[in-house]
GUZAPA-299311 format. One line per 8 residues: their letters; for each residue x, y negated, z of C-alpha. Coordinates in nm, 3 decimals, padded with zeros to 5 digits. Last residue first. Example, Ala and Ser with C-alpha at 12.3 -4.5 7.8 and 13.67 -1.06 7.14 Angstrom:
BEGIN
sa) 01.367:00.106:00.714 | 01.230:00.450:00.780
END
This chain:
BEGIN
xxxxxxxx) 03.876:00.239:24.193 | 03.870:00.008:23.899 | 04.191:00.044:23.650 | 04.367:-00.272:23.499 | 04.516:-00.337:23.832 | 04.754:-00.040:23.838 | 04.838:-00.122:23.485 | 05.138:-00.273:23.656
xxxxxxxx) 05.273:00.066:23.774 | 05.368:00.185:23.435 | 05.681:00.314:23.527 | 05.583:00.502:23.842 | 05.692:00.351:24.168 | 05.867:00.565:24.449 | 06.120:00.315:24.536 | 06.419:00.462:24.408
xxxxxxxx) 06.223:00.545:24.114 | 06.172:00.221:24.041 | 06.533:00.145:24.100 | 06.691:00.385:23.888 | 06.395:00.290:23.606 | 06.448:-00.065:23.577 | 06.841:-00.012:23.583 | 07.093:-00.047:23.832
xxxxxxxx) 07.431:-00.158:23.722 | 07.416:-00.503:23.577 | 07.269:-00.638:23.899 | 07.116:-01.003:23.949 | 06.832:-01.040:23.686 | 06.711:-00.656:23.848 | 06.680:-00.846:24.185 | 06.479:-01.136:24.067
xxxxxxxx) 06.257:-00.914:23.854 | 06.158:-00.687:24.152 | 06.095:-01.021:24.363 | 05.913:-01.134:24.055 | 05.695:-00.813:24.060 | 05.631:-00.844:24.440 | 05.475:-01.196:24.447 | 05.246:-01.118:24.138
xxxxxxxx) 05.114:-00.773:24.268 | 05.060:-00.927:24.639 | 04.852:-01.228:24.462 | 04.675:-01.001:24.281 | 04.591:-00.800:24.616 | 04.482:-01.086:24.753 | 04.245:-01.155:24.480 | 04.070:-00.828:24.489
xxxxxxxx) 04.050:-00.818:24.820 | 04.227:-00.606:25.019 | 04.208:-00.185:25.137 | 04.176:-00.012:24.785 | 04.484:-00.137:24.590 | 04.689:-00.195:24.943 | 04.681:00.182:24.979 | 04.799:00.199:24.599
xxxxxxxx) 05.074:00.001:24.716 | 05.138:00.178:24.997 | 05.194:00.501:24.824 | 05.371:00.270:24.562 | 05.642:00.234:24.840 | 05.653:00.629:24.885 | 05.441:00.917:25.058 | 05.197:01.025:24.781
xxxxxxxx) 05.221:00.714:24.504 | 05.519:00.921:24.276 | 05.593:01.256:24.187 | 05.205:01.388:24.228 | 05.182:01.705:24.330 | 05.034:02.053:24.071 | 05.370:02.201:24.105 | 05.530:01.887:23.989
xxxxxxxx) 05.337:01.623:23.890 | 05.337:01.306:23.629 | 05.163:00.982:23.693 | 04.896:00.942:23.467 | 04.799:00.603:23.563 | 04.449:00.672:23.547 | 04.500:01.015:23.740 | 04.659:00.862:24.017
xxxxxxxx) 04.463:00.567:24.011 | 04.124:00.824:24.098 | 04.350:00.871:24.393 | 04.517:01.226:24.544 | 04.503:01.133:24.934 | 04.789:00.957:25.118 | 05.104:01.129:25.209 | 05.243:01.195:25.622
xxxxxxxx) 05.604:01.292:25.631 | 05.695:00.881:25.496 | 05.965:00.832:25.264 | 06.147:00.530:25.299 | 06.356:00.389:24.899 | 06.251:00.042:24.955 | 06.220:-00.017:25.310 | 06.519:00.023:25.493
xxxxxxxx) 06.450:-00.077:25.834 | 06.427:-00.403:26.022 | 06.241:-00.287:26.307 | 05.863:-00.385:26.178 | 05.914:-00.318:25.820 | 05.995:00.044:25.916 | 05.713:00.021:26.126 | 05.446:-00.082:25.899
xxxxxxxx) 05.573:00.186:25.665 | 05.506:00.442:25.947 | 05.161:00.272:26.015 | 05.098:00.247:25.633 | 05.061:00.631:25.630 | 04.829:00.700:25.896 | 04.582:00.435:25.821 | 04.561:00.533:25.431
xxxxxxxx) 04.486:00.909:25.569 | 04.251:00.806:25.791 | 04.076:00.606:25.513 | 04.059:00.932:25.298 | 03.892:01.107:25.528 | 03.642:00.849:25.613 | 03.559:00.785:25.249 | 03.730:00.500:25.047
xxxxxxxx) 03.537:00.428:24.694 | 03.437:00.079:24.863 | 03.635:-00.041:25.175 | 03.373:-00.204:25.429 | 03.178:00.168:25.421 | 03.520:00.297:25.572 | 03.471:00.167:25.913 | 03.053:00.237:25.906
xxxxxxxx) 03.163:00.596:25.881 | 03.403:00.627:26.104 | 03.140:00.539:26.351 | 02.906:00.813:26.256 | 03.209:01.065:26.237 | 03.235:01.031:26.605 | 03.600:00.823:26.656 | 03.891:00.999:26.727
xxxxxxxx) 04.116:00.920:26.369 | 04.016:00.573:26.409 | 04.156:00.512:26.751 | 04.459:00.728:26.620 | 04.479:00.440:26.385 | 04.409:00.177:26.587 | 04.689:00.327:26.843 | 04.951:00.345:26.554
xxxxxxxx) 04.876:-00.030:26.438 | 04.987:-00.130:26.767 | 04.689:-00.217:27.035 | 04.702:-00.602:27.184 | 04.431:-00.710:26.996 | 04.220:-00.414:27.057 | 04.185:-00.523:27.438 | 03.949:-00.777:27.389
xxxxxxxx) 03.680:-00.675:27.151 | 03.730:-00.369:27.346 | 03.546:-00.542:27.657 | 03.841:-00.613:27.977 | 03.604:-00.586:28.275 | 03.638:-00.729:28.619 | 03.508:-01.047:28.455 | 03.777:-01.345:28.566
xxxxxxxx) 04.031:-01.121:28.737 | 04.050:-00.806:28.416 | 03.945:-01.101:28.175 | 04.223:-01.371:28.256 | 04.461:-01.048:28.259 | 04.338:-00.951:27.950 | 04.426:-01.299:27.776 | 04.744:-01.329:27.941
xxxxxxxx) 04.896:-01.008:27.765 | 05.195:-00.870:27.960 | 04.986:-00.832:28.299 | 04.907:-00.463:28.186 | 04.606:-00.317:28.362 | 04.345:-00.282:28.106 | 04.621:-00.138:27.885 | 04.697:00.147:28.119
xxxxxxxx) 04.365:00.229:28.064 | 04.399:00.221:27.707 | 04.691:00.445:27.710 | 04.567:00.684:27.930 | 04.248:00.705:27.648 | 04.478:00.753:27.412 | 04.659:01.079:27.597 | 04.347:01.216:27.649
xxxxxxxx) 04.178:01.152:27.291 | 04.535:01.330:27.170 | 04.518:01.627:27.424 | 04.123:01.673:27.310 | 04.118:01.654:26.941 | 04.143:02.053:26.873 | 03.852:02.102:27.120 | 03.623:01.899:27.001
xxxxxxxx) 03.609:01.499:27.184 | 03.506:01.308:26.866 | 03.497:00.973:27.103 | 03.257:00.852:27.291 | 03.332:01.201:27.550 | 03.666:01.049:27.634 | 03.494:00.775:27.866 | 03.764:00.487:27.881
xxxxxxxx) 03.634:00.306:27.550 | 03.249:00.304:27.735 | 03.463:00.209:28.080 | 03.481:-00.121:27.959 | 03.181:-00.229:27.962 | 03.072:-00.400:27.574 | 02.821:-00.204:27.475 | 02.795:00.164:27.304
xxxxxxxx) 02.725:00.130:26.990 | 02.746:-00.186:26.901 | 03.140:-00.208:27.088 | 03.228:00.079:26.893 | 03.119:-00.092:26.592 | 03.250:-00.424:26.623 | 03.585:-00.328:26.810 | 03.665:-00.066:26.543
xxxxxxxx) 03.592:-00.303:26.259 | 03.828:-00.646:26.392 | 04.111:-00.393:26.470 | 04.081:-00.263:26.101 | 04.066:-00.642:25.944 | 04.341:-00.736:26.121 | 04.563:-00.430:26.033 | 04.454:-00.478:25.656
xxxxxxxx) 04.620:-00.811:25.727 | 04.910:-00.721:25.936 | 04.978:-00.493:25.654 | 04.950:-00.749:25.392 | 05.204:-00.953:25.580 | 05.415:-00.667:25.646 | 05.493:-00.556:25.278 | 05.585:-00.908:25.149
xxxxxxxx) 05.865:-00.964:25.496 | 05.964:-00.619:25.449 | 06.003:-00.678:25.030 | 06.200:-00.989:25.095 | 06.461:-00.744:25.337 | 06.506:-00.524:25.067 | 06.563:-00.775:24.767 | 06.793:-00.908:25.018
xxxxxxxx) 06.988:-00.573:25.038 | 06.973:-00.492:24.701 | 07.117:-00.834:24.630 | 07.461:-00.829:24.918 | 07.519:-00.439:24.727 | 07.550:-00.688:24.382 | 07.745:-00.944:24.546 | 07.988:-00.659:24.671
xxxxxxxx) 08.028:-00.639:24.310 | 08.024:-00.292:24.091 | 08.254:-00.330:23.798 | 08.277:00.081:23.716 | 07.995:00.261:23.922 | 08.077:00.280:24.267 | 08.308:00.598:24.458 | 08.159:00.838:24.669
xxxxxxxx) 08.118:01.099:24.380 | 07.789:01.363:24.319 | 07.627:01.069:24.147 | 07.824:00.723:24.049 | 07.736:00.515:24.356 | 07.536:00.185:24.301 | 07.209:00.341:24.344 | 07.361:00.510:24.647
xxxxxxxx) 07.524:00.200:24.878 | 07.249:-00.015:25.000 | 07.241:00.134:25.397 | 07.637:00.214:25.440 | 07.683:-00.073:25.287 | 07.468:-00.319:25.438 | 07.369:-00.185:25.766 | 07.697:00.027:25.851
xxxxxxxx) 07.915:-00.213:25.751 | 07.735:-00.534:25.942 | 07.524:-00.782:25.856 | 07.671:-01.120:25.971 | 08.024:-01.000:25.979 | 08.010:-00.825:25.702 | 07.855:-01.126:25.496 | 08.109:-01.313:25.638
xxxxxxxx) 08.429:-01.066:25.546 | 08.245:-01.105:25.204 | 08.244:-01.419:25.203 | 08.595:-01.509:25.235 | 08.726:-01.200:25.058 | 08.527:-01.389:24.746 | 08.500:-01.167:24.441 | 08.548:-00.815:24.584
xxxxxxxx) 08.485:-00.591:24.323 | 08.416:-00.211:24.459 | 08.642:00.033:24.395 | 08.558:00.264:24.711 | 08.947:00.321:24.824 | 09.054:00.008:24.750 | 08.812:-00.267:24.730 | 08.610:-00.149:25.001
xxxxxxxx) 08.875:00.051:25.248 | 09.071:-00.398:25.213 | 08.724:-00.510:25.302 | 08.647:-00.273:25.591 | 09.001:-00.324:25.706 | 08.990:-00.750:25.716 | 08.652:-00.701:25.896 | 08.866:-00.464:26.160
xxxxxx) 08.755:-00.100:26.140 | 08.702:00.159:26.403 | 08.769:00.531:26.301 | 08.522:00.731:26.165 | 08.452:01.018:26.475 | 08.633:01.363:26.374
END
């Protein structure tokens, strides 16, 4: 049977009496439902509030408190995508360079499959990127390659990689000849070209949970990043011989961050995201430290992730 349609009025009234949750201000929370909607804010924030195995809240659970996960979430899309769109920056700018040094800047040198790592097993996917980049050349969405496309009669990759998605750098990445993936990673030290793929692959699904609004916080990814020398230094437990925690998570993306900025960006990231955590844990009485940590995928001791060098 399809859930039945609910007024504002309804949602509050099924809230307070058939979830138990305390509704301070009916005002504001018909507004905040209003605003957000049922489905994206409670529906979304409800299960570290929920007692387990029952669909009723913990005893004296606010709406307030449900309103506070849910801005904590949306802060840490808005922290989380700004460093992305920097390491994404810094990964178009790489590509471009060295692709573009070795093999100039025509634009049918990004169009010829055989530039990139064209074996057998990569062959559909180099196909179906190369499509997309000559689609690309064509698009009249993005002023800049038009100007080049009527101007030049060639669009160089320097160009066109600033309108490719994270996604399509990172399958760029994934085809390149070894040689080339080589000179990518050498710009992050202790990251191979194995393990930088894997970094790439993962952040791109965080990047677009962040991107469409998403729940962030608790988002498990299919694809995990590499085992870490900060896995071991942080001792983060295992089952079965897997790490629990920095694989496919938040702290996955972290540690990710960890080996892909600067040193000082990344303590500015650390400080920033620790007094969001802070600021939501100072505004809930019913969620502790370590139900929303491990929510999120974070071990414990995850500040001591920048007493460790990688």
């Amino acid at each position: 049977m399809p859930k039945p349609f609910l007024t504002y009025e309804q949602q509050l009234i099924k809230l307070r009496d058939e979830k138990h949750l305390v509704i301070t201000d009916e005002s504001a929370t018909c507004c905040k439902l209003r605003q957000i909607s049922y489905y994206s804010l409670v529906s979304g924030y409800k299960h570290l509030f929920r007692i387990p195995s029952q669909k009723i809240y913990k005893g004296g659970t606010t709406f307030e408190e449900i309103v506070s996960l849910y801005e904590f979430d949306e802060s840490l899309r808005e922290l989380f995508l700004h460093y992305l769109l920097h390491i994404e920056r810094h990964i178009r700018s790489l590509l471009s360079y060295y692709f573009t040094e070795k093999y100039g800047e025509l634009q049918s040198t990004y169009l010829t499959k055989t530039n990139y790592n064209y074996v057998r097993k990569n062959q559909q996917g180099i196909d179906r990127l190369v499509n997309e980049l000559q689609k690309l050349t064509q698009t009249t969405q993005h002023s800049y390659i038009v100007y080049q496309r009527n101007t030049y009669h060639n669009v160089p990759l320097w160009v066109l990689v600033n309108a490719l998605t994270f996604g399509t750098l990172s399958k760029m990445y994934f085809f390149f000849p070894f040689d080339l993936q080589s000179k990518v990673s050498k710009n992050f030290p202790s990251v191979n070209e194995k393990q930088l793929g894997q970094f790439l692959s993962v952040m791109t699904k965080f990047r677009n949970v962040c991107a469409h609004n998403e729940r962030l916080f608790s988002y498990r990814s299919k694809d995990a990043i590499p085992d870490t020398v900060l896995h071991a230094k942080l001792a983060i437990p295992k089952k079965r011989s897997l790490y629990q925690y920095g694989k496919n998570d938040l702290f996955a993306v972290v540690i990710a961050f960890r080996y892909l900025l600067p040193k000082e960006e990344f303590l500015a990231f650390k400080r920033v995201l620790t007094s969001q955590i802070d600021k939501f844990l100072s505004s809930t009485s019913h969620v502790s430290e370590e139900e929303l940590l491990d929510a999120m995928g974070f071990p414990e001791n995850w500040k001591k992730i920048t007493l460790y060098r990688v």
